[in-house]
N, C-alpha and C positions, 0 to 999 in steps of 0.2 A: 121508671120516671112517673108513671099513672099512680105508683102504690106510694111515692113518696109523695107527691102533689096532696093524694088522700088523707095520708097521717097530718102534714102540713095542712090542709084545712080543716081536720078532725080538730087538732088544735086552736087553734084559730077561732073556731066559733065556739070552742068549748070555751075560750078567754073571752069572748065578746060578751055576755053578761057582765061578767068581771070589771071590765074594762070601762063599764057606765060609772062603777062607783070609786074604782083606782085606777091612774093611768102606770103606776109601777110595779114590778114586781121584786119584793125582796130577795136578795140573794141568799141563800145559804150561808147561817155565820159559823156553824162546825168551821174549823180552820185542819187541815192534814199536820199529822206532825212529820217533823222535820229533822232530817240525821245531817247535823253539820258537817258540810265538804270540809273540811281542814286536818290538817295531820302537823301537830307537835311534834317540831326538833331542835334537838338543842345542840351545841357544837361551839368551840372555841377556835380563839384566833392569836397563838401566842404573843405577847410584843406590843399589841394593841390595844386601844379602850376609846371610852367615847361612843360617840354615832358614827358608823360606817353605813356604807351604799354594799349592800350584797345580793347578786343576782342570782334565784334560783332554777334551777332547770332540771325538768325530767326528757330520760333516754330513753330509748328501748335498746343498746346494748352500752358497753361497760366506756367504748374508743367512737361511739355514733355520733357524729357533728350533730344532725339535726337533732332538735330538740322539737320534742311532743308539746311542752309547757313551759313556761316563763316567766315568771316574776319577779320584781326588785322592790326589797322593802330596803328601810332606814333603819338599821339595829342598834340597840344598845347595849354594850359590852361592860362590863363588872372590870372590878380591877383587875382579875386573871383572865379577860377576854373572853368570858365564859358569855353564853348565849341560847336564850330561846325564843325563837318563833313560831308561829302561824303560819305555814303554808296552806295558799287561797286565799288570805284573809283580807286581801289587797283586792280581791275581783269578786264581786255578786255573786256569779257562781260559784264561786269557792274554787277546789278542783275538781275536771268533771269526771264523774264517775266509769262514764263509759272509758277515760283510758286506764281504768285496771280492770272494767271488763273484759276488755279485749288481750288485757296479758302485756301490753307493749310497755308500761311504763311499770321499769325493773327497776331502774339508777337513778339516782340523784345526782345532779351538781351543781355542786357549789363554789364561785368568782367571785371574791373580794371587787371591788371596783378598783383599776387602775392598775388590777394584778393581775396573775393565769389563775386559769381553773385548778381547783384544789383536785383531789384524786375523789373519785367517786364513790357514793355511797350505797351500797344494794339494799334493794328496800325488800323488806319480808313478809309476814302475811300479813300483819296488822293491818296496813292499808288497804289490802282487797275489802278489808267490812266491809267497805266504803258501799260497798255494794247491792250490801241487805235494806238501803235505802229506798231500792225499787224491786219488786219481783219480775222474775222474767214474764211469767204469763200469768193472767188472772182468768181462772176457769180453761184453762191450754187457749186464750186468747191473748192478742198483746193488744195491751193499758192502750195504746191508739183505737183502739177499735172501740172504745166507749166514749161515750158524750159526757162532758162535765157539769155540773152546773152552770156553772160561768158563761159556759157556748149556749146551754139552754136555756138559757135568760138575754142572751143577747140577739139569740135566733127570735126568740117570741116577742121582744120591743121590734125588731128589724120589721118583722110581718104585720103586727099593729100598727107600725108607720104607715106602712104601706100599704093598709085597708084605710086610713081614714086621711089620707093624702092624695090629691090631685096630680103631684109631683111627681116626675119618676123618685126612688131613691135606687142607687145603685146596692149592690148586691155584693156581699163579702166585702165591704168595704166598713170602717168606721170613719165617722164623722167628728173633728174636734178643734175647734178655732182653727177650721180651715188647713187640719194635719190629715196627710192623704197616710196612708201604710200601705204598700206594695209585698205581701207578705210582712218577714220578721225583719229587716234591712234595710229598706228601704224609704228614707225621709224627703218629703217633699213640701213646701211653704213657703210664703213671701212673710218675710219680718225684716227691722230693722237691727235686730240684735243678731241673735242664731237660730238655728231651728233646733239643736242638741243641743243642751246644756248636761254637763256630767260634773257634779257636784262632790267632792269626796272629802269626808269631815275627820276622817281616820289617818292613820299616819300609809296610809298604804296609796297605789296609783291611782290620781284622774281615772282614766282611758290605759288601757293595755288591747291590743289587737296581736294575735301572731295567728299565723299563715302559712306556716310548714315553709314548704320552698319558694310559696308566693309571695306575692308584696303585703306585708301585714297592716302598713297605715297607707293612701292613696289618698292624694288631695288635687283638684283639677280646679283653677279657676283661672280668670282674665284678670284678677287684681295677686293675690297671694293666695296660693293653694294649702299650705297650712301654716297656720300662726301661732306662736306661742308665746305665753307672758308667765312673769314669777314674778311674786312680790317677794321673794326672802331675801328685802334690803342688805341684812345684817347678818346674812349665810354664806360662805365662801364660798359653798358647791350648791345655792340655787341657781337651776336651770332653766329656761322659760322651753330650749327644746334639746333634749338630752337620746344623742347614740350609742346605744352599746353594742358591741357585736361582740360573741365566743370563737367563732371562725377563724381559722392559723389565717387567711391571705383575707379577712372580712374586710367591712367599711364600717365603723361607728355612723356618720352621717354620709349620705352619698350626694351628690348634686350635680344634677345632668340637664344642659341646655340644648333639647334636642335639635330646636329648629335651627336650618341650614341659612337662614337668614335672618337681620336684625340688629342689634346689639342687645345680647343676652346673657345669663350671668348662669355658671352652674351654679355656685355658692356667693350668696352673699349676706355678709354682715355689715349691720348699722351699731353705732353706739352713741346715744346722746349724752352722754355724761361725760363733765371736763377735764375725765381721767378716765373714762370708760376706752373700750378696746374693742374695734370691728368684729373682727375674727382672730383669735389668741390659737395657736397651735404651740401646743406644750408634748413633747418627749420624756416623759416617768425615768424610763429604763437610764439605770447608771452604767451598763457595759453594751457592746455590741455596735452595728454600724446603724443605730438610730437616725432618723430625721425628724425632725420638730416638723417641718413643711414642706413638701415637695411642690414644686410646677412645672407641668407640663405642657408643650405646645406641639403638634405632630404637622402644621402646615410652614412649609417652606415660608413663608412670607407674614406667619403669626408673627405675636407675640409673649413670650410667655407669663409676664408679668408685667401689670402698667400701675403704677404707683401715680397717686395725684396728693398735691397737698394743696388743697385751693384757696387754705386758710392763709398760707404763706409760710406756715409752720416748715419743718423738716418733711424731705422725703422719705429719707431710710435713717433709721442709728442703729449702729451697731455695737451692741455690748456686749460684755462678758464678765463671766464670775459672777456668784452670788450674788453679790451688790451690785448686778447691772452698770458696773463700769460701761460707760460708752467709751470705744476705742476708733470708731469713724464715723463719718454721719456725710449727708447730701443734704446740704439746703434748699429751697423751694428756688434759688438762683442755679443750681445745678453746681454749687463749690464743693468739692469735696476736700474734708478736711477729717486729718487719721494721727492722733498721739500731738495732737498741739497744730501741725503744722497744715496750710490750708494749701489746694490747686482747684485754678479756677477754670471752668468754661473747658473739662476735660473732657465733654459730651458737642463739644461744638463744632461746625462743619469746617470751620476755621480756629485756626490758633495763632493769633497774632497777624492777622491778616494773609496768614499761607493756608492752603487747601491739608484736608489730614493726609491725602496721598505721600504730601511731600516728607511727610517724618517716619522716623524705621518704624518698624513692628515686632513684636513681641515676639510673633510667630513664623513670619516669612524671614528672606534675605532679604538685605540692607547695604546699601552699595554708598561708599562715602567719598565723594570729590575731591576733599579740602582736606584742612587739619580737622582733627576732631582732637582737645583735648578735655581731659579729664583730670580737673584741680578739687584735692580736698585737702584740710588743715586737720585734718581728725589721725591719732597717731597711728593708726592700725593700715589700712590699704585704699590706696583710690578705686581701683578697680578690683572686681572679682570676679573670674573668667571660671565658668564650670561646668563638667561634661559628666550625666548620669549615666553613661549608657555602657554598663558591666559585661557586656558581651566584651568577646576577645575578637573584634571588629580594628583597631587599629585606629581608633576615634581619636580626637585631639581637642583639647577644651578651646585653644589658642592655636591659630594658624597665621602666621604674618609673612608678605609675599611684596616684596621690592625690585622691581626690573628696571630699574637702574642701574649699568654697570657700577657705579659705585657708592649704591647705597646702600641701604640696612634693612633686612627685614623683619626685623625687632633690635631697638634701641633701649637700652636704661644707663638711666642715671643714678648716681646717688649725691649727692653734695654736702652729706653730712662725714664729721671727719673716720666716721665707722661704718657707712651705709654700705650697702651692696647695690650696684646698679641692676645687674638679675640675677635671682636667688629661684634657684631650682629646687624643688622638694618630690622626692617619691618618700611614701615609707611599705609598699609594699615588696618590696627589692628590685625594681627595678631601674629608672635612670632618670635623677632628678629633671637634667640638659643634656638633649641629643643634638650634636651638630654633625652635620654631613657637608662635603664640598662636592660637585661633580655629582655621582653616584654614590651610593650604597658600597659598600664592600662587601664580595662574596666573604671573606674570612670574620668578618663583624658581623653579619645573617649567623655563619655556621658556630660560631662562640658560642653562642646564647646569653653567657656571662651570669653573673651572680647579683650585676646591682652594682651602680657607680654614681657618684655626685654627679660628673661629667661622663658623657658618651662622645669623644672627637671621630668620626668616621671620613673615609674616603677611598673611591677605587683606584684611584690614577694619581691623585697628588696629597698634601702633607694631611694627614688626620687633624692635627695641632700644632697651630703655631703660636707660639708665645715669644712677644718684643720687648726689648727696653732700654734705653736710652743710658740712666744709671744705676738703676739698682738691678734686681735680678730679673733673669726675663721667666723666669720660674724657683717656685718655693715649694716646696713637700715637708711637713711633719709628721711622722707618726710614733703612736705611743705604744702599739701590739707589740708582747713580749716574741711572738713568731712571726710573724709577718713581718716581709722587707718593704720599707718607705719607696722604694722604686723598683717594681717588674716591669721585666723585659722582656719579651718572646720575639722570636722570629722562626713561624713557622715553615720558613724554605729551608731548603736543605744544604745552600751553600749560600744564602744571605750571610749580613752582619748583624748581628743584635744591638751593636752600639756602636756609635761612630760621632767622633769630635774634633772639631777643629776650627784654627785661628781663622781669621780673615785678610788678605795680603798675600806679598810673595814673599817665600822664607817663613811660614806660618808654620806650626807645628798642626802634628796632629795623630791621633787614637784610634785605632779598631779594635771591635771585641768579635767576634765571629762567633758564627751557630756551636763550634766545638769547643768556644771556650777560649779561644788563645786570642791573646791581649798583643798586637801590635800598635808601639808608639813612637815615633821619630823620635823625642828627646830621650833624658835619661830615664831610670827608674831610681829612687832613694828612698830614703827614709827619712825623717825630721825626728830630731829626740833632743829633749830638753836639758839641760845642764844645771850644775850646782847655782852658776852664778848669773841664771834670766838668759839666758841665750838657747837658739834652737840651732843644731846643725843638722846638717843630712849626712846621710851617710847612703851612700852606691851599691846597688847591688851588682855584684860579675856578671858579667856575660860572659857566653861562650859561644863559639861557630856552628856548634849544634846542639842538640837537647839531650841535655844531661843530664843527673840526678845523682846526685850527692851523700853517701853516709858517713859520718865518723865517728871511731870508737876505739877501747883500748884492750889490749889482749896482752897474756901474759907467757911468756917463752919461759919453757921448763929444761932442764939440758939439751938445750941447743936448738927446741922445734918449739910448734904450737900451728894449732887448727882452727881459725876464724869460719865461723858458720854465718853466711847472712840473717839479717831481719827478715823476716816472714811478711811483715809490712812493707818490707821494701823491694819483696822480689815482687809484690804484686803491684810495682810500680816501673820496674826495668825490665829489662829483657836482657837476662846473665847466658841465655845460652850466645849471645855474642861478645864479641872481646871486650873486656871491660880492663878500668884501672885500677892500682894498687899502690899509692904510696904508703910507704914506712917512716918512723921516727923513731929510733929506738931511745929507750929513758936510762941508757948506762954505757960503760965502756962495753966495747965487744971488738970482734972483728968485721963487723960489718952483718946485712941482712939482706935476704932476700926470698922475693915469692917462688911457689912451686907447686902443681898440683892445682891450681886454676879450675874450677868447674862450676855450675849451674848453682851449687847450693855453699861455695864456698871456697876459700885456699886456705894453704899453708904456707908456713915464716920459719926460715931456717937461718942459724947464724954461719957465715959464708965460712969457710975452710975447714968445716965439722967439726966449728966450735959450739963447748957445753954449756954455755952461761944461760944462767936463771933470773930473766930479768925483765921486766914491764918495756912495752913500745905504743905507737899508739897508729892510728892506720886510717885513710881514706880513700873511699873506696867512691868513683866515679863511671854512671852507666849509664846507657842509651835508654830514654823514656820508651816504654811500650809505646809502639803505635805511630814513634813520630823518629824512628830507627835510617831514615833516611835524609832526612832535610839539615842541609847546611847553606846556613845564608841564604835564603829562601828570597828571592825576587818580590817585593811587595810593592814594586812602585803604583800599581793598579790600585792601592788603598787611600792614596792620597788624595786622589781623585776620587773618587766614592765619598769620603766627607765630605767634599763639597758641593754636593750634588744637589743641593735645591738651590744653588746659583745655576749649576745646567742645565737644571729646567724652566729657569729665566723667571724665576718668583723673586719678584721686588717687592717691598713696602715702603710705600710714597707716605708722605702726611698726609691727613685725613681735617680738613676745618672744622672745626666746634661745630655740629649739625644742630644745637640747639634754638630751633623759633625762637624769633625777635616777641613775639607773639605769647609762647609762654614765659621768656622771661619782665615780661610786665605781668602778667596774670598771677606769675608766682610774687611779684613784690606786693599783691594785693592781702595775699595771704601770710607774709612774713608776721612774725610774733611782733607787737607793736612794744617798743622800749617803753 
């Protein structure tokens, strides 16, 4: 401290001669030369031309989010998008040297505005020159450890102040219309303009600040903490304050209102112009699950968006397409109105002088008193009832439930002369309309079935009933070359599969049974048409027991012949029991008769061991396999079995027109007007 005091006034009065007859000292006008920070590259953008925004940045590896450096120039691209810049040329300092002393700035990259970073550039040696700007040491000293002229000329006014002044002056300080400097950063002043002014006459940045992983720009004040203005009237992309980020999850601009009280804005925008726009949030990307704007509000009791139109203008419009078609909008009266058509006061605590409690919800259950109907004149459907929910859960889009002994719990109408009152649709195979009475039926669960227009089920009483007065009480068409217009199953084992019959005493009537056998009180015939328009029938025989019938013709050679059965027909009788044989012979003889009777056949002899050679013809009658014992089989138990939903006491009464007096005026509102 003593040896520098020393040098310090060794100086000082060697300048005080001096200083009677100049109070300045000339600086030094040698000037250092200068190795420009910048590095030429050139590089193209297929597709494009014009002025583009492209943001550069150096890495230190090839996938490094952070970036070391940062700049955005305004390029000009050639007709083939071709391009060279200047990097640094945008910032005073150029680019600093020390980051390819230090090795860390390898890559480049390079981000169109509005697009992803392109693939990185490796930079090679060229850039290190950059380096031969400065030497490392001067005499194995480093450049800090000597005095400049600059310092030595400001140190020598500082001390001359300070010998021939009263005054303190302060120490390491410059003095300049009242600008303090706190080191190299720090501004401090009262003015009415600003204390910085950063002029930039080039096409490159104002101001650029970065900051590694810090906050690269900080503004703190009680009115606006930073402010921006752009005059480029007649530039689509001037910005007065513009965000970029390269970050996969970054923020372009962020805005955080941290105080826990007040009414405070994280982001706000103004716009005075009679077509200008607050805050515009635009979405580029043409694929993927984009958002133009998101808002969020994390307090139970927030809001997350509060829209004001104080002018009386519109609160929200909502458009689409290109041409900004508006397709709904909210007026400053809170009407909203969507494709022409308006609803009003659909925000209000009342609707029509009722509370909103009182009307359904979109999202709860909805419990309905009265009638509720629903009248449209539009040709396609009044209602549409629908259930998303693809689990194999047993969901139902339409549930309707009547505890009324005798009401409905789903009713349709049609009144046109082809309408259908309810029209059932599946198309995934399974059952357009399920109806069930009572319970379920275990044999309708264990079926699973294939897919039916109509499902009728029941455990205990009719699956289906169908009424009618005069025409049919059921109709079936079908047009399948294999498939029968009417199946039957009955899977018991001693059920009927079919049963019909009159109503009255002396009624006829038909059973078909699980095995197949068709019993019916009246006849059995046939109807067959005749030459001249008339139909008769014609009877089939009966007989006391089941028998089965062949006939055919054989021919007797002197005096014999051996009839062999049909092979089809043994496997319909049962020959090893007695069976019948008549004969017809086709000539004179002495007569004919059987002999030799067995399982696969007899033989035909002409009686008194006569020789004649001559045609007969033969029928042959035997016991059906299987049914070798029944004659006149007791069936009175059948009769009664057709009538069997009169014994389980099912009537059908008339039923009144259930149709509301109520909608038939609502529907004469809607009738087509002549």
């Amino acid at each position: 401290m003593t040896s520098l005091r020393i040098l310090t006034l060794v100086v000082t009065l060697s300048l005080c001669g001096v200083a009677q007859q100049t109070t300045q000292v000339i600086p030094s006008t040698s000037l250092p030369v200068i190795v420009p920070r910048l590095i030429r590259f050139s590089g193209q953008l297929p597709g494009a031309s014009g002025t583009v925004g492209i943001t550069f940045t150096l890495h230190k590896g090839q996938q490094d989010e952070t970036a070391l450096w940062i700049e955005t120039q305004n390029v000009q691209l050639d007709s083939a998008g071709k391009y060279t810049v200047l990097l640094g040329v945008t910032k005073p300092e150029g680019i600093p040297t020390d980051l390819f002393s230090s090795g860390e700035a390898q890559w480049l990259g390079i981000q169109v505005q509005g697009k992803t970073e392109q693939p990185r550039v490796l930079l090679v040696s060229v850039p290190y020159a950059l380096r031969a700007a400065e030497a490392d040491t001067l005499a194995g000293r480093a450049p800090a450890d000597f005095i400049t002229t600059d310092k030595l000329t400001s140190a020598v006014q500082h001390e001359l102040q300070a010998a021939t002044s009263t005054t303190p002056v302060q120490k390491n300080s410059v003095n300049h219309n009242s600008l303090t400097t706190d080191g190299a950063t720090n501004f401090t002043d009262t003015t009415t303009n600003q204390v910085v002014m950063v002029t930039q006459k080039g096409t490159g940045a104002g101001l650029v600040a970065t900051a590694g992983n810090n906050v690269a720009l900080s503004g703190t004040s009680t009115n606006t903490a930073i402010y921006g203005s752009s005059n480029g009237a007649s530039h689509a992309t001037a910005a007065a304050l513009e965000g970029v980020t390269t970050a996969t999850q970054g923020r372009g601009i962020f805005g955080w209102a941290n105080t826990t009280t007040g009414f405070n804005f994280g982001l706000y925008g103004q716009a005075n112009s009679v077509s200008g726009t607050g805050i515009a949030a635009v979405s580029t990307a043409t694929s993927g699950a984009t958002v133009g704007m998101e808002v969020q509000n994390n307090s139970p009791k927030g809001i997350a968006a509060v829209m004001q139109a104080r002018g009386g203008g519109k609160i929200i419009s909502g458009q689409s397409g290109s041409g900004n078609t508006e397709v709904f909008s909210v007026d400053g009266t809170g009407k909203v109105t969507g494709n022409g058509s308006g609803l009003s006061n659909v925000n209000a605590a009342t609707l029509g002088g009722t509370a909103a409690t009182a009307f359904p919800t979109l999202s709860g259950i909805n419990y309905f008193t009265n009638y509720q109907d629903i009248i449209s004149s539009q040709s396609g459907y009044s209602m549409y009832v629908y259930n998303g929910d693809a689990t194999d859960a047993g969901g139902s889009a339409l549930v309707a439930v009547d505890e009324n002994p005798n009401g409905y719990g789903l009713y349709g109408e049609a009144d046109g002369g082809a309408g259908i009152g309810v029209y059932g649709f599946n198309s995934g195979g399974g059952y357009g309309v399920y109806g069930v009475t009572g319970t379920a039926s275990t044999t309708g669960s264990e079926s699973g079935g294939s897919g039916a227009g109509v499902w009728a089920d029941s455990k205990d009483w009719v699956g289906l009933l169908a009424t009618a007065d005069r025409g049919n009480a059921s109709f079936m068409v079908n047009n399948s070359p294999t498939d029968a217009t009417l199946l039957i199953i009955n899977e018991s084992s001693t059920g009927n599969v079919f049963e019909a019959s009159g109503v009255g005493m002396g009624s006829g009537y038909c059973n078909l049974d699980n095995m197949g056998d068709l019993t019916c009180s009246g006849s059995v015939s046939n109807a067959y048409p005749t030459s001249t328009n008339r139909t008769l029938s014609m009877y089939a025989v009966q007989a006391t027991e089941n028998w089965y019938e062949d006939i055919g013709t054989a021919q007797l050679t002197r005096g014999s012949a051996s009839v062999h059965f049909d092979p089809n027909f043994m496997e319909a009788v049962n020959t090893s029991m007695p069976y019948q044989v008549f004969l017809t012979p086709k000539g004179d003889s002495k007569g004919l008769y059987v002999s030799n009777e067995g399982p696969g056949g007899f033989e035909v002899h002409e009686s008194g061991g006569g020789t004649v050679t001559m045609a007969f013809d033969y029928r042959i009658v035997a016991k059906r396999k299987g049914k070798e014992s029944l004659r006149m089989q007791d069936v009175t138990d059948l009769k009664r079995l057709a009538r069997r939903p009169a014994s389980r006491g099912m009537t059908v009464k008339p039923i009144a027109h259930p149709r509301p007096s109520a909608i038939q005026q609502r529907s004469a509102l809607i009738a087509p007007k002549q």
